[in-house]
N, C-alpha and C positions, 0 to 999 in steps of 0.2 A: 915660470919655473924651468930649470933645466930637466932633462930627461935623458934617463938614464938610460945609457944601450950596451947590448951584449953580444959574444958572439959565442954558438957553439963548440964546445970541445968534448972530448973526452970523457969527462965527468957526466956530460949529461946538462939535467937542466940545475944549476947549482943551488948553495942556498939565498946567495944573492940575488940571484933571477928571481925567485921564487916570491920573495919580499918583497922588493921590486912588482911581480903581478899580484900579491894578495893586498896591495897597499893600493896601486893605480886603478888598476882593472884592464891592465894592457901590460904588455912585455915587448920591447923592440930588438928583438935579434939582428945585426948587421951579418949577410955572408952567408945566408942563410940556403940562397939558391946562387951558384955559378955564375957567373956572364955565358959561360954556357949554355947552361939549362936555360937561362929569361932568352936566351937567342932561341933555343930550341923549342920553347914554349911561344915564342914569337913566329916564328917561321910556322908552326902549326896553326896557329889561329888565322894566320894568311890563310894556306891550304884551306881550311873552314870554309874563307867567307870567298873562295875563290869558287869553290865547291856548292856553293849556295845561290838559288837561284828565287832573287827577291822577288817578293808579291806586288802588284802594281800600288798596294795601298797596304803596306810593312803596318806592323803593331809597333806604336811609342810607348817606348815605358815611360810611366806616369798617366797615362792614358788609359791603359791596359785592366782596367780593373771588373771589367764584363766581358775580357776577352776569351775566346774559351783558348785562343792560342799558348795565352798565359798560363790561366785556369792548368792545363792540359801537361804544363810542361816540367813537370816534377822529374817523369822519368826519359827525358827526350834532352833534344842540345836545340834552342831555337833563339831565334834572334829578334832582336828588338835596336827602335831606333830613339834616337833622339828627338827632342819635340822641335828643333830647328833646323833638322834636316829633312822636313816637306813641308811640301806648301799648302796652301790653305784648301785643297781638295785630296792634301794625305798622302802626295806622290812624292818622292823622292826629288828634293834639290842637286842633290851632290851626290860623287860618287858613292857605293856602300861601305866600302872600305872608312872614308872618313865620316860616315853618318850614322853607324850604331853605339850602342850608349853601354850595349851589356848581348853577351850569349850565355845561356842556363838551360838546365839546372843541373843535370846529372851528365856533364863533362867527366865524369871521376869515374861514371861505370859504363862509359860507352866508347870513351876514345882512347887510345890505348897511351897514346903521352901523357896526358891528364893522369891517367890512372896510374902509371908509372910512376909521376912526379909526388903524385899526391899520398901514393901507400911506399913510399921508400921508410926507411928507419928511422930516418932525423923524425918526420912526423910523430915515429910508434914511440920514439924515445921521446920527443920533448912533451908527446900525451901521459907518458906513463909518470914521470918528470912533475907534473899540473895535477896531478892523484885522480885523471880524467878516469869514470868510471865505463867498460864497457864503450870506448867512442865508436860510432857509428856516422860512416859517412853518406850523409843525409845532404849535401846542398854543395854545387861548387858553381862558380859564374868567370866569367871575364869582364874585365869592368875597364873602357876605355875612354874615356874624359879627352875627347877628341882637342884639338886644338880648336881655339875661339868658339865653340861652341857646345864644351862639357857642360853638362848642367851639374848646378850643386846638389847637396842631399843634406833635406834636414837633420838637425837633431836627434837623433832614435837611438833603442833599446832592440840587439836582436831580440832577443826573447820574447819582443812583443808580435813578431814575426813566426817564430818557429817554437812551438810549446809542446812541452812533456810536463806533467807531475808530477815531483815536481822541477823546477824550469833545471835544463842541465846544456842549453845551448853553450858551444863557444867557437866563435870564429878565428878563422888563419888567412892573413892577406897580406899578399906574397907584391910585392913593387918588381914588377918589367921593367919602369924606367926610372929613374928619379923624380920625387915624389916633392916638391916646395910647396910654399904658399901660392906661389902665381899662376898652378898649374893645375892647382885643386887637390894638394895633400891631405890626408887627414885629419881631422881636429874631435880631440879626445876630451873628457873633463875627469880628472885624475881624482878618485876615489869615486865617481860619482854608480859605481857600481854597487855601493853599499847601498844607496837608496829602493826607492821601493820601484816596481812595475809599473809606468805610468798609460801603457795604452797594451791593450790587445785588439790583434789584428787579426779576421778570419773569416771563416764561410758561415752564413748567418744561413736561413731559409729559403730554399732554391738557389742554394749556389752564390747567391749575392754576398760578397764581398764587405764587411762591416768592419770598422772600428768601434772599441769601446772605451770609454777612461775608465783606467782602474783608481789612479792618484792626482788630483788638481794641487800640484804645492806651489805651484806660478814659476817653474821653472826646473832646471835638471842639479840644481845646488851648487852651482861652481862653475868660476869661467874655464872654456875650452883651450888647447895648446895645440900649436901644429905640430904634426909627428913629421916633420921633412926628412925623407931619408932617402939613401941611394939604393939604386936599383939592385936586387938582392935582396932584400930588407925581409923579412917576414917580422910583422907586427900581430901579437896575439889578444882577442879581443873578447873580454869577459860578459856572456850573455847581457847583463844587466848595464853594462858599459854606458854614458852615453856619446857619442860621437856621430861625425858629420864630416863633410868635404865640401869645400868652397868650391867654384866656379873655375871651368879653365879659359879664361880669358887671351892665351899666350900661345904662340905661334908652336909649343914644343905637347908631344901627346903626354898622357900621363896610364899607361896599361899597365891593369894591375890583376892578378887570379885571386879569388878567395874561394875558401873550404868553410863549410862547418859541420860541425859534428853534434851529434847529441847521444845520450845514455840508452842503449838498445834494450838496458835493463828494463826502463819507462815507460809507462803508457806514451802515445803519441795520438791524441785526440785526434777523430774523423774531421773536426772545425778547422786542422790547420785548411792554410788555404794550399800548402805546396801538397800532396800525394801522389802513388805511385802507384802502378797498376797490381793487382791481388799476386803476381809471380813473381815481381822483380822487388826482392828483400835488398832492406839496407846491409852493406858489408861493415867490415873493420877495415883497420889499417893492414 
């Protein structure tokens, strides 16, 4: 299927748009961030990891699930790697720059570009726009799909990730660079939002880390589409969504930012597994 893309103006978020994300469970805004801004958000994440002085044996995401680094990092900015960027005793292959997989989670309230980027208007306008109730920014990462060695990401539902009661997650992932198939762009399953919650993800008993199935239907209801877009792009991602990113097999990066937010109205269960410390409240836009 084609897929429909928009670009912000004036009006806001229109009612085309709107149809568009109550039908898919995604919305692709083109233009969304500057070549500016992704320079300017690109040159900070350098700053970051220049600034960053790795552990002889870095935490891999996918790995991470006993980590307290992880565990820990709801309200801090900390970095993780790729599982084939060390070697088989955990060390670092390659430089850092091209061996992290992702940095989180509270970019939005700790560095002051992030926060700039992330609480400007277009956000407050296109949440107010989506009938987002009370959003509260709760989660933001850098997500970079190294060349020849991005790992893919299955299948998933945020929601099964980030819980209120009831669920009110939705995410904002903004493309640094251009975003194809061969690089590990997006892939979304259009309406597959209306289905039900298929996993919950959280802190079970001492902190251990658990999945639960909530629904066995043998599948997310519908084949996936790539969202390939250009750099700029913010694509809006409806908690219940399901989608995934292929592998970046190809010589070019693919760096991306995402937000998410949830209803500050709602509970926010102690089980998530992200939390913050007793002082440091989620903000708005």
């Amino acid at each position: 299927m084609s897929v429909d893309r928009f670009t912000m103006t004036e009006e806001g978020v229109t009612q085309a748009m709107r149809a568009a994300y109550d039908r898919d469970g995604f919305l692709v805004v083109e233009g969304f961030a500057s070549p500016e801004e992704c320079g300017a958000l690109s040159a900070r994440i350098d700053s970051l990891i220049d600034a960053w002085e790795a552990p002889e044996n870095p935490t891999v995401f996918g790995a991470h699930a006993a980590d307290r680094y992880f565990l820990d990092s709801g309200d801090q900015i900390r970095f993780f790697f790729e599982a084939d960027a060390v070697d088989e005793a955990g060390r670092p292959n390659r430089p850092v720059p091209t061996a992290l997989n992702k940095i989180g989670h509270a970019l939005h309230d700790l560095d002051p570009v992030f926060d700039g980027f992330f609480r400007s208007d277009r956000f407050r306008t296109l949440s107010q726009g989506l009938d987002l109730h009370d959003p509260r920014l709760l989660q933001s990462m850098v997500i970079f799909k190294q060349p020849g060695i991005g790992a893919p990401v299955g299948m998933h539902q945020d929601a099964t990730f980030l819980r209120t009661d009831p669920p009110s997650v939705t995410g904002f992932w903004i493309a640094l660079e251009d975003a194809s198939l061969d690089n590990g762009c997006l892939l979304a399953v259009p309406g597959g939002h209306r289905g039900p919650l298929r996993k919950r993800f959280g802190r079970g008993e001492g902190d251990v880390l658990e999945t639960r199935i909530l629904a066995e239907d043998g599948g997310f209801g519908g084949k996936p589409v790539p969202l390939e877009v250009p750099a700029g792009t913010l694509i809006v991602l409806h908690g219940f969504l399901p989608h995934a990113s292929g592998p970046n097999r190809s010589p070019r990066s693919r760096r991306a930012v995402t937000l998410h937010t949830i209803d500050g109205a709602l509970p926010y269960p102690e089980d998530n597994w992200l939390q913050r410390r007793a002082g440091m409240k989620l903000r708005g836009f």
